[in-house]
C-alpha positions, 0 to 999 in steps of 0.5 A, a space after each residue: 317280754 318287754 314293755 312298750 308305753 304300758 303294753 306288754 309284748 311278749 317276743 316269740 323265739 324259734 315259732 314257739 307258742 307265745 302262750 308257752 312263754 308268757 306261762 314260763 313267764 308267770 311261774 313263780 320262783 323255786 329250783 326249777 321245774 319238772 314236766 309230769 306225764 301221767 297216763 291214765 290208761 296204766 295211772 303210771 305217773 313219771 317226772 322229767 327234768 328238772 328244767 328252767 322255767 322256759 326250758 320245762 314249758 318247750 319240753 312239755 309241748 315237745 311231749 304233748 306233741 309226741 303223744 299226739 304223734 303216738 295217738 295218746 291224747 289222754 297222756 296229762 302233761 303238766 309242769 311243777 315247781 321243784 323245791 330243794 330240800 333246805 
């Protein structure tokens, strides 16, 4: 992200989703981040990761992707912050 005369833009890397990384952006600080994906048809729920905040986002579109391919489209895919025990 960089900020030109009062304007955010927001670079683009490798064709990914500019909305994708302006959410990594925004996610607020914690040890990281998990992608959750919960498929209704069996209520299984599985975590993957943990990630970066830019890596989880890329991850979770990856799978969106890949459920789609797989026509699962119900598959929920969504990313949670990670806390460390202390």
């Amino acid at each position: 992200m960089v900020a030109m005369h009062e304007v955010e833009v927001i670079s683009v890397l490798n064709d990914r989703s500019a909305a994708l990384l302006a959410a990594a952006a925004d996610l607020d600080e914690c040890d990281g981040y998990v992608v959750l994906v919960f498929d209704p048809e069996t209520s299984e729920l599985d975590a993957h990761g943990p990630y970066e905040g830019v890596e989880a986002t890329i991850r979770a579109e990856e799978m969106r992707r890949e459920f789609d391919g797989d026509g699962l489209p119900d598959v929920v895919i969504r990313i949670s912050r990670l806390h460390s025990p202390r």
